[in-house]
MARKE-49841 format. One record per residue: residue in one letter; x, y, z of N, C-alpha, C, O in turn. Coordinates in steps of 0.1 Angstrom, whole numbers, padded with zeros to 4 digits, always signed. Layout:
// MARKE-49841
AXYZXYZXYZXYZ...
//
This chain:
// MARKE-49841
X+0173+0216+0083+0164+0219+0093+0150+0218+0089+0141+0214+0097X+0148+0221+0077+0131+0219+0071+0134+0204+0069+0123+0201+0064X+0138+0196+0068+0139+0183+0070+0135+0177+0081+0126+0169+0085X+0143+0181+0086+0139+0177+0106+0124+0182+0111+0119+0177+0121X+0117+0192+0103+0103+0195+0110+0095+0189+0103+0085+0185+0107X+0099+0188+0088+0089+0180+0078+0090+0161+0084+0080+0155+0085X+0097+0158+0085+0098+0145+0083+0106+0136+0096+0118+0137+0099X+0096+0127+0102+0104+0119+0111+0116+0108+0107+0116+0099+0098X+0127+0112+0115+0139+0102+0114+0140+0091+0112+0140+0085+0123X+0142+0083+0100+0139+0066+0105+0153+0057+0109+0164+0061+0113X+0149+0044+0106+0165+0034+0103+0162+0030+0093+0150+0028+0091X+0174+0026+0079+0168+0020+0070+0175+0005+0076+0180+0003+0087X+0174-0005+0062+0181-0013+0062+0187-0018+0049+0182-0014+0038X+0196-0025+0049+0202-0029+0034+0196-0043+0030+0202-0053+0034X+0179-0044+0019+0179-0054+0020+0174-0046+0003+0166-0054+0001X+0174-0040-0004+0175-0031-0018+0186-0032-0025+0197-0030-0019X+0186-0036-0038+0198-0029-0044+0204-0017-0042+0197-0007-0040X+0217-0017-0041+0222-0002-0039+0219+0008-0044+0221+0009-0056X+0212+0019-0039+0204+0033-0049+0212+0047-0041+0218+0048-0030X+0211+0055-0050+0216+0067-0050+0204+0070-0036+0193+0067-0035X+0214+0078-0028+0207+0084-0011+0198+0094-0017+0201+0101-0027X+0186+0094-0008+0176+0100-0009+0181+0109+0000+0189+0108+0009X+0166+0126-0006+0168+0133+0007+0162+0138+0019+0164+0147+0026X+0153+0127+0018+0144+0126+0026+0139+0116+0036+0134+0106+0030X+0140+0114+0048+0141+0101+0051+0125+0098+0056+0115+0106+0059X+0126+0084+0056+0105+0080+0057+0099+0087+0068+0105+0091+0078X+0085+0089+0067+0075+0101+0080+0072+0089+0086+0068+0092+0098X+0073+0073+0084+0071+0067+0091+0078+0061+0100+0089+0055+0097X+0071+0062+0113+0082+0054+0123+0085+0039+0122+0076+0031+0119X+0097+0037+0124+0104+0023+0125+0103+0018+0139+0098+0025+0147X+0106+0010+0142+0109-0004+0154+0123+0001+0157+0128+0011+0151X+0130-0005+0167+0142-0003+0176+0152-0009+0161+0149-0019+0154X+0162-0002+0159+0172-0013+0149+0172-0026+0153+0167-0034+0145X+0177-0031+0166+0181-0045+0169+0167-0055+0164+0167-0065+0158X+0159-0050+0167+0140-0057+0166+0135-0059+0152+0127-0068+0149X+0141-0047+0139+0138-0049+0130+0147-0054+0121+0145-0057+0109X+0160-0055+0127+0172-0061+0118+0166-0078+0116+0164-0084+0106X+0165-0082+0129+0161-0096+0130+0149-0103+0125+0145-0115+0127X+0145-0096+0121+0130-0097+0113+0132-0094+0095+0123-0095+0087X+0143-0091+0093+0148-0088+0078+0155-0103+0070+0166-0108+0070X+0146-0106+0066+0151-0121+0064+0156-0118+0045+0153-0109+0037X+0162-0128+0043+0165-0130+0026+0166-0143+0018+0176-0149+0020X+0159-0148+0011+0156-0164+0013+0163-0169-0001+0157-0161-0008X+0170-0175-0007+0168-0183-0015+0169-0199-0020+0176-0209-0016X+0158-0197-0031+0157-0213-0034+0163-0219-0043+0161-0217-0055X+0169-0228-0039+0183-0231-0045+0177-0238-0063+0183-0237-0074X+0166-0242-0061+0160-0252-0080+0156-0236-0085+0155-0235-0097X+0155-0226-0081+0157-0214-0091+0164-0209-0091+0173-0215-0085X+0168-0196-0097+0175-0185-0101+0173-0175-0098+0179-0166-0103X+0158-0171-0086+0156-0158-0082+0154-0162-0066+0148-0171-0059X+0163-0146-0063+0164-0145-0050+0153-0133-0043+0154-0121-0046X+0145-0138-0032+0136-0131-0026+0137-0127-0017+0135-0135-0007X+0140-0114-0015+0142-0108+0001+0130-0100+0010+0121-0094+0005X+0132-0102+0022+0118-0097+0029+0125-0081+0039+0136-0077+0044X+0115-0077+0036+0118-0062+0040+0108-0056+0056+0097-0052+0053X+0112-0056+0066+0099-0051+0078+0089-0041+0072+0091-0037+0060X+0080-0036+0079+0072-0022+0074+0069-0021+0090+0071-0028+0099X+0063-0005+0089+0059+0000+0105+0051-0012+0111+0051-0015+0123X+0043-0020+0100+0030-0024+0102+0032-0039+0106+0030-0047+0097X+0036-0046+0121+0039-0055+0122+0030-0068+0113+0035-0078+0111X+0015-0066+0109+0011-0076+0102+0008-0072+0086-0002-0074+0080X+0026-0065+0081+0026-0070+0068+0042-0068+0062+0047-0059+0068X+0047-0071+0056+0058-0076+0050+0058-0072+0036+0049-0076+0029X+0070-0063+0030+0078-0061+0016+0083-0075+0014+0092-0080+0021X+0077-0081+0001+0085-0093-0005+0088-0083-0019+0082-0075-0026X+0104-0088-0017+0112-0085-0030+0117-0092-0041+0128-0097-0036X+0116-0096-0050+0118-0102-0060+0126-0100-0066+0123-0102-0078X+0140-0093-0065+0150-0088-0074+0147-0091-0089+0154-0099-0095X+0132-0084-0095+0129-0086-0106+0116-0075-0110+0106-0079-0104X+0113-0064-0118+0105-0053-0117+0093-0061-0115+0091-0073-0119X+0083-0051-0107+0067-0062-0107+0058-0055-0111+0048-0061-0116X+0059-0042-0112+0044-0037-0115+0051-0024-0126+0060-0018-0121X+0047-0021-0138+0055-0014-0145+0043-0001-0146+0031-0002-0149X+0055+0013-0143+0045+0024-0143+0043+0034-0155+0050+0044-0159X+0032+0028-0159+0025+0038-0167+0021+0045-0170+0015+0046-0181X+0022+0057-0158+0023+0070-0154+0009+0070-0150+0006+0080-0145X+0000+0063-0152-0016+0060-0144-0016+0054-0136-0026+0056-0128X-0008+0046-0133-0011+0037-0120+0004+0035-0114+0013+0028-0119X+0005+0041-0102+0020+0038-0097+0024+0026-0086+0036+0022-0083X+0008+0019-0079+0007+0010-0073-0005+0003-0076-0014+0010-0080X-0007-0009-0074-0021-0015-0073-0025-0026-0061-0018-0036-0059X-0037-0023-0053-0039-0035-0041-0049-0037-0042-0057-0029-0046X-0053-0052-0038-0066-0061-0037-0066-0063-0018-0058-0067-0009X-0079-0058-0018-0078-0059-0006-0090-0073-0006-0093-0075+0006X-0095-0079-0013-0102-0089-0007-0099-0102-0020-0096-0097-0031X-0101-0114-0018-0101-0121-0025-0108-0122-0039-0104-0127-0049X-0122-0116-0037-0128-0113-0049-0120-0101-0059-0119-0101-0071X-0115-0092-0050-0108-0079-0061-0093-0089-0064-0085-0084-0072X-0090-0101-0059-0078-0104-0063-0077-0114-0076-0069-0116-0085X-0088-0119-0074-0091-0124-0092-0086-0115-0105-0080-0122-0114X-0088-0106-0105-0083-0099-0114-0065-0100-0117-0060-0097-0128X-0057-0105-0106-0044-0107-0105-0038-0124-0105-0035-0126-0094X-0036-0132-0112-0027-0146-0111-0024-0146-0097-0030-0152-0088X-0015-0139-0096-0004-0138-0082-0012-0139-0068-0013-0148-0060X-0019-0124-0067-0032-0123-0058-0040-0135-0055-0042-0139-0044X-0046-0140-0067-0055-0152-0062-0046-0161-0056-0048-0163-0044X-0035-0166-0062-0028-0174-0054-0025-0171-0034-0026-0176-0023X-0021-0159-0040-0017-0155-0023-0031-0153-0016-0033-0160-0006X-0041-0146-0020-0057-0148-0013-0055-0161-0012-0067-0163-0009X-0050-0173-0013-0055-0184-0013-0043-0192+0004-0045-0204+0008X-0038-0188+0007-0029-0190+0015-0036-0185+0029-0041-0174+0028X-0038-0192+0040-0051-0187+0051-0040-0178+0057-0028-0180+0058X-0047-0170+0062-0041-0157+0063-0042-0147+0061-0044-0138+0068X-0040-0148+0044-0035-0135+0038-0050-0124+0037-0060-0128+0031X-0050-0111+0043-0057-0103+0037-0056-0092+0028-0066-0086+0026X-0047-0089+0024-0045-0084+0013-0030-0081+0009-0021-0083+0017X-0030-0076-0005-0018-0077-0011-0016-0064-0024-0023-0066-0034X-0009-0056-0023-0002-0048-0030+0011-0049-0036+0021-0051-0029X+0009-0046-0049+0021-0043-0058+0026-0032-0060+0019-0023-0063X+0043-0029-0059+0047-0016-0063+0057-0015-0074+0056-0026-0080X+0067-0008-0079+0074-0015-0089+0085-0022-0087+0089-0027-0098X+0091-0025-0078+0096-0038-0072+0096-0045-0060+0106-0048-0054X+0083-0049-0055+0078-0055-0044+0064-0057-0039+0056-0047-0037X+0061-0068-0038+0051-0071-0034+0044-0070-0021+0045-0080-0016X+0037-0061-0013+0033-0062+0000+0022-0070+0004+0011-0069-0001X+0027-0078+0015+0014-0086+0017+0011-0090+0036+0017-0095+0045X-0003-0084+0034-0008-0084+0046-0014-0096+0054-0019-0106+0048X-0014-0095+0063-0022-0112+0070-0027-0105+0084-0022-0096+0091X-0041-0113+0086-0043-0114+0097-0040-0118+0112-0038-0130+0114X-0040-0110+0120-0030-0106+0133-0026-0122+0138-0014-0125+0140X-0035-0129+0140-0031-0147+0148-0023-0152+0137-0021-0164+0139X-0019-0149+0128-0015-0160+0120+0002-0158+0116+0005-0150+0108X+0010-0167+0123+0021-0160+0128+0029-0161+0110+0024-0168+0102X+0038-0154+0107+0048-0153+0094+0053-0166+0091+0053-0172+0080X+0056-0169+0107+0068-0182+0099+0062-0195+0095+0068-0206+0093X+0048-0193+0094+0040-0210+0089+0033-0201+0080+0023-0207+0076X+0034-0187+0073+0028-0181+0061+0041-0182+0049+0039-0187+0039X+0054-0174+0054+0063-0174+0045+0063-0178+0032+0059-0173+0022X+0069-0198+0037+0070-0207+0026+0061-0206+0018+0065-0207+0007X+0048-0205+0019+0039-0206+0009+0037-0192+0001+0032-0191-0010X+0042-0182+0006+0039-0170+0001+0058-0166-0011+0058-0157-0020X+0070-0174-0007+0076-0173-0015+0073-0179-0026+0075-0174-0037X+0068-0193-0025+0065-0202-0033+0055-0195-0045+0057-0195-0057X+0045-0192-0039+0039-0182-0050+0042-0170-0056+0035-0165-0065X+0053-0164-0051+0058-0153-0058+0070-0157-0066+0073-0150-0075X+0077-0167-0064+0086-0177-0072+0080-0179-0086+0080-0172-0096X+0074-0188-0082+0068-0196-0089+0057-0187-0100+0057-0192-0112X+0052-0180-0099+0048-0168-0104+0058-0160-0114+0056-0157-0126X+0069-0155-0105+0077-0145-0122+0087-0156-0128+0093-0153-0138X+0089-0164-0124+0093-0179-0131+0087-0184-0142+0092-0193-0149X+0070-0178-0144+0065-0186-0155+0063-0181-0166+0060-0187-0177X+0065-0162-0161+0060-0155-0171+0049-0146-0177+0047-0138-0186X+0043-0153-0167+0027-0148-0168+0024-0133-0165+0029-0125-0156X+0017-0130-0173+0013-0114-0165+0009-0114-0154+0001-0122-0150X+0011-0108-0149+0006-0097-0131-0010-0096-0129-0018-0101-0121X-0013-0088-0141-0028-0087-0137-0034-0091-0153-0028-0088-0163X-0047-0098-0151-0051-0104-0159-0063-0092-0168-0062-0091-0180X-0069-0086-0163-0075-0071-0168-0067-0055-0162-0065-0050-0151X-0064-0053-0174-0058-0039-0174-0065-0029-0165-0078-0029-0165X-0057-0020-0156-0066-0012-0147-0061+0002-0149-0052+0007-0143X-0067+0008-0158-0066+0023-0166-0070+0027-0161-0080+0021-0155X-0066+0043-0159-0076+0052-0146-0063+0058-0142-0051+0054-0140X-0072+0073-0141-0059+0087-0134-0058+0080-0121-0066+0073-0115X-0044+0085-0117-0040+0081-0106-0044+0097-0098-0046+0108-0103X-0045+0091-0086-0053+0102-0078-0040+0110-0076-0041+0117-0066X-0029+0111-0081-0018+0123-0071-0023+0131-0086-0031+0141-0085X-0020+0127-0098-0024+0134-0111-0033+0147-0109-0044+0148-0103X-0027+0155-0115-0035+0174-0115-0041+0170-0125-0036+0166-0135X-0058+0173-0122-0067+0174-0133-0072+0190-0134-0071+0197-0123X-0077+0196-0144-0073+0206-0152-0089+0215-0142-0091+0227-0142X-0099+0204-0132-0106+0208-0127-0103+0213-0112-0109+0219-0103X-0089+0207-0114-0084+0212-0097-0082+0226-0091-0074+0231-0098X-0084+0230-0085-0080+0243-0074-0065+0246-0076-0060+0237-0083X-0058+0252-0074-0047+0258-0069-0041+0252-0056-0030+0247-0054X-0051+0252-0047-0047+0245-0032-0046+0227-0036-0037+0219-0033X-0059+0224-0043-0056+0211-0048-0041+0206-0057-0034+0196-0058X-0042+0214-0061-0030+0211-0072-0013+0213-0061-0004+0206-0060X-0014+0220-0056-0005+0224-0046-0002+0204-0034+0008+0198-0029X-0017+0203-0034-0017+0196-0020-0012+0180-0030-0005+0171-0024X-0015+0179-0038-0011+0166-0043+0006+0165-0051+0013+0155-0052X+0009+0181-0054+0021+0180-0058+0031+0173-0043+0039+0164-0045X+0030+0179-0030+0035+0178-0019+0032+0162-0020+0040+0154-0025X+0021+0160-0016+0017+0146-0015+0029+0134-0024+0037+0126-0020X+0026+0137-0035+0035+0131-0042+0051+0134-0046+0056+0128-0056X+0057+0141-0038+0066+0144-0041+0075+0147-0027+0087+0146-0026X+0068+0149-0019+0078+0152+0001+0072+0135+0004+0081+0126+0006X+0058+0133+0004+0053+0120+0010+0055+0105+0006+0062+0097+0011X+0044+0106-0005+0044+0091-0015+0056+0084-0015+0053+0072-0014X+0072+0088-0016+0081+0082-0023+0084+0071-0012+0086+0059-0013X+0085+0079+0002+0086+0073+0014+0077+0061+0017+0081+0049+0016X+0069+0064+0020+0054+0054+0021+0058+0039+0013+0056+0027+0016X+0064+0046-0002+0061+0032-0006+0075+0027-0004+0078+0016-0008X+0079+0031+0000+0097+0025+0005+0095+0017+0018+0104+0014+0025X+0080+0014+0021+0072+0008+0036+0069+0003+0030+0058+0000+0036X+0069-0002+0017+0054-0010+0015+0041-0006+0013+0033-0016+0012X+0037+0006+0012+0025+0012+0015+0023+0021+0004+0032+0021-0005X+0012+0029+0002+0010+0041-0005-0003+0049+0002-0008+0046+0012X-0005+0056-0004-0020+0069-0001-0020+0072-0013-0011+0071-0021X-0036+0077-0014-0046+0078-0020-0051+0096-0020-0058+0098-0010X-0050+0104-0026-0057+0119-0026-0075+0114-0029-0080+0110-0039X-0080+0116-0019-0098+0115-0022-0101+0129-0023-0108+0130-0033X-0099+0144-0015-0105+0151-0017-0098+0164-0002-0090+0164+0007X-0109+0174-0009-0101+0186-0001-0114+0198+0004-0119+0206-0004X-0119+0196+0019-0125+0205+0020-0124+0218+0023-0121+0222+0034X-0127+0230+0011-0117+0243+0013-0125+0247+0025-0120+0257+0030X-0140+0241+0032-0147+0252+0040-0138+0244+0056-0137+0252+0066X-0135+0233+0058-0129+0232+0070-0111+0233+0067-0103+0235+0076X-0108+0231+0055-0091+0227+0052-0087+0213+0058-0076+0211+0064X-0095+0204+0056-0093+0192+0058-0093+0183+0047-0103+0181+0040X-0082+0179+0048-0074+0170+0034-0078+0156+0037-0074+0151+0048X-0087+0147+0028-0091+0130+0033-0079+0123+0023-0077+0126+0011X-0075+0118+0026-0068+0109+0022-0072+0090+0022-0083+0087+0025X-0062+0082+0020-0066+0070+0018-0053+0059+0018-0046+0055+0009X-0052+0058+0032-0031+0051+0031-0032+0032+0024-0043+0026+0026X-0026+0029+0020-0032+0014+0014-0017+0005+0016-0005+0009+0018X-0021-0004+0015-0002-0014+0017-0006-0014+0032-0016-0014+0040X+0010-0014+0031+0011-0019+0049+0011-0009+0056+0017-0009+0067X+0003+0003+0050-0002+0015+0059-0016+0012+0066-0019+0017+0077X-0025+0003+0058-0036-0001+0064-0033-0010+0079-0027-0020+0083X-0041-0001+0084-0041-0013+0099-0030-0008+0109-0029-0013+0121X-0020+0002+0104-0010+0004+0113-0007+0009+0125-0007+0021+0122X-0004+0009+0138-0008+0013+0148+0000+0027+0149+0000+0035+0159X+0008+0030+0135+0020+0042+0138+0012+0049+0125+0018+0058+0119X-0001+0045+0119-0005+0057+0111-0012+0066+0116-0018+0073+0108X-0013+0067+0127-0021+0083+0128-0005+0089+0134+0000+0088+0123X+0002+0093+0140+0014+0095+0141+0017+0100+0126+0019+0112+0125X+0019+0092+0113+0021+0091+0100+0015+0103+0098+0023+0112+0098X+0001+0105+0096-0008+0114+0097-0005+0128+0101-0004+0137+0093X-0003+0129+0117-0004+0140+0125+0010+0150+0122+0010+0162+0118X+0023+0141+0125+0036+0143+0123+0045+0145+0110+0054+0153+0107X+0037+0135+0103+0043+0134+0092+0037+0146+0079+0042+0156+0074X+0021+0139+0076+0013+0149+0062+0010+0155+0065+0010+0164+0057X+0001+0159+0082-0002+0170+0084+0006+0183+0086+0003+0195+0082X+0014+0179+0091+0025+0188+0097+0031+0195+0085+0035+0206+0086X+0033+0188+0074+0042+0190+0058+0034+0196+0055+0038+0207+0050X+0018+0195+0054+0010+0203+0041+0006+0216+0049+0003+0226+0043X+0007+0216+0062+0002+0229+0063+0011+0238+0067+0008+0249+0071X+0022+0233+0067+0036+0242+0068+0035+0251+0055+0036+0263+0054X+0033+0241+0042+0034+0250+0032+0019+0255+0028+0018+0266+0022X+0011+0250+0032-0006+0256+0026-0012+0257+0039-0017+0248+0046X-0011+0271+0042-0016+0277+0058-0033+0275+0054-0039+0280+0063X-0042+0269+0042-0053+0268+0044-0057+0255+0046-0069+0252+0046X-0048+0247+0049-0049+0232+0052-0050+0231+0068-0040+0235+0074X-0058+0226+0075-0056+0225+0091-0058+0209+0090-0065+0210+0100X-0057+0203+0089-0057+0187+0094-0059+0176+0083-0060+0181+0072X-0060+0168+0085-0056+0152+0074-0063+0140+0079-0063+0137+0091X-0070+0133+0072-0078+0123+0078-0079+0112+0068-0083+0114+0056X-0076+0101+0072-0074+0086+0068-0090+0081+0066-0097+0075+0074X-0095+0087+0051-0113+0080+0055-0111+0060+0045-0120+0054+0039X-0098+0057+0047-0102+0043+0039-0109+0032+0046-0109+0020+0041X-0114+0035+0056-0123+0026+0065-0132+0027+0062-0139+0018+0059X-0136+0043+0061-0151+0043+0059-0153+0041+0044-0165+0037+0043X-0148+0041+0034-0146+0043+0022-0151+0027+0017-0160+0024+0009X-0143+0018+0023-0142+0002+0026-0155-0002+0031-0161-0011+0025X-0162+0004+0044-0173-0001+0046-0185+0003+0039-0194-0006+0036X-0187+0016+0035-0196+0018+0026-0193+0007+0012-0201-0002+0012X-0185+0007+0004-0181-0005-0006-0184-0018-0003-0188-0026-0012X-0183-0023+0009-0191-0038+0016-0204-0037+0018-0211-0046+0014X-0210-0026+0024-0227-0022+0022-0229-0025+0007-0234-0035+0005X-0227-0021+0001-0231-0019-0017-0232-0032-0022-0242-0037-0027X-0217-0037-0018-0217-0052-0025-0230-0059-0016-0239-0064-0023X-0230-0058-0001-0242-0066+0001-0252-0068-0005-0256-0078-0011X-0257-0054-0002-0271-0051-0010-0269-0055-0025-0278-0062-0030X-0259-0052-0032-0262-0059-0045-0262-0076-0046-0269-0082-0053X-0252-0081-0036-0258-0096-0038-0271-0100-0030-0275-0112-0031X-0278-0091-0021-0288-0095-0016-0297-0096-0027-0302-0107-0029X-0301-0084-0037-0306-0085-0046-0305-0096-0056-0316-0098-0060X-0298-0101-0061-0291-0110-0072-0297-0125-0060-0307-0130-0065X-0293-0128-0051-0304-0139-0043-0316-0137-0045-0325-0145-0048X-0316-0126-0043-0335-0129-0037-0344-0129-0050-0356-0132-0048X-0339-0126-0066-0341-0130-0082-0338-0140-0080-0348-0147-0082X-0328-0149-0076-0330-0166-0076-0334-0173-0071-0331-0185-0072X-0345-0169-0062-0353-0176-0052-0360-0175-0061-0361-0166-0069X-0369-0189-0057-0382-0191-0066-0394-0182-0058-0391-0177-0047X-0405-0181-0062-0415-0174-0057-0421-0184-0051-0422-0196-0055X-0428-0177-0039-0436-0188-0033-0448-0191-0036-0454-0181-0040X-0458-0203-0035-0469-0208-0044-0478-0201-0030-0490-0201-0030
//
């Protein structure tokens, strides 16, 4: 019964290796079975030896590619990593390739699947081929994943400066929420906790960004779970928009500046 109030009912599908049943089923809503069965595709290419299966997410413009092969290995600091723009995907082989495919706007890694997002006109089935090809072609060669190491506490991690309610709110987070999310393709982000309103900011990433079922996610799903258990929690708020546009202001201004040093002066 504390299942049924914490957590929305989903459908799964069998496109995973077989795993021991979870007890929890995803906060995020799914599509009709018949609608997302048919959209579950599994591809392979016959000159290799690895087979790639595609998985739906709530988020009609982004897609779980599976690689029946581990992709991002956790080192208890980083449990996911995403580039959301072509310049942050330099840092990754794979990423640059896929930033390189018109379309794509971004792309996250989890430990066995790659999520990758595209902009809304640009239909799957003339993105696909190019996007297996690069993830083929990619754990086929060997190469590392990411080309500079990205060390750094993961935000669910209790630091020794946290609160009681903080430490409380990220254990839930990571432990009723996170598992789910990324079984979508997706993850969240803990940014912060105001004890004077009890509003928890958060930061959903994957194919949580952009989703038309994440405030739902939000309302139904984290809000409803954290303040069931921490009566000083009243509501939940997705600030990775604003978070993102302030970080595009910055970069401007910093390359405005870096131009206007290479402009010659005027005589």
């Amino acid at each position: 019964m504390l299942a049924r109030r914490i957590l929305v009912a989903s459908t799964r599908f069998a496109v995973r290796r077989p795993t021991p049943a979870r007890h929890f089923s995803s906060i995020l809503p799914r599509h009709p079975p018949l609608a997302t069965a048919k959209s579950t595709t599994a591809v392979l290419q016959h000159h290799r030896t690895m087979f790639i299966q595609t998985a739906t997410t709530p988020n009609e413009d982004a897609l779980q590619f599976i690689p029946g092969v581990p992709v991002l290995e956790d080192t208890g600091s980083r449990r996911t990593v995403e580039y959301t723009s072509p310049r942050e995907g330099l840092k990754s082989p794979l990423a640059t390739r896929l930033f390189a495919i018109e379309g794509v706007k971004g792309v996250m890694y989890g430990s066995d699947f790659v999520t990758v997002r595209k902009e809304t006109d640009y239909p799957w089935q003339l993105m696909k081929p190019d996007i297996y090809a690069a993830i083929m072609d990619h754990f086929s060669s060997g190469r590392a994943l990411i080309r500079e190491d990205e060390e750094g506490q993961d935000s669910m991690s209790v630091a020794d400066q946290d609160s009681d309610i903080v430490a409380e709110i990220k254990e839930l987070l990571e432990s009723r929420v996170r598992p789910s999310i990324q079984e979508d393709g997706g993850d969240l982000d803990f940014v912060g906790f105001n004890e004077g309103t009890g509003v928890v900011r958060i930061r959903l990433r994957g194919a949580c960004r952009g989703c038309a079922s994440s405030s739902v996610t939000l309302k139904h799903g984290v809000e409803g779970m954290l303040s069931y258990y921490i009566p000083e929690v009243t509501g939940v708020e997705d600030v990775g928009d604003e978070l993102e546009v302030q970080a595009k202001k910055e970069f401007e201004k910093l390359e405005a500046q870096l131009n206007s040093k290479e402009e010659p002066s005027s005589q």
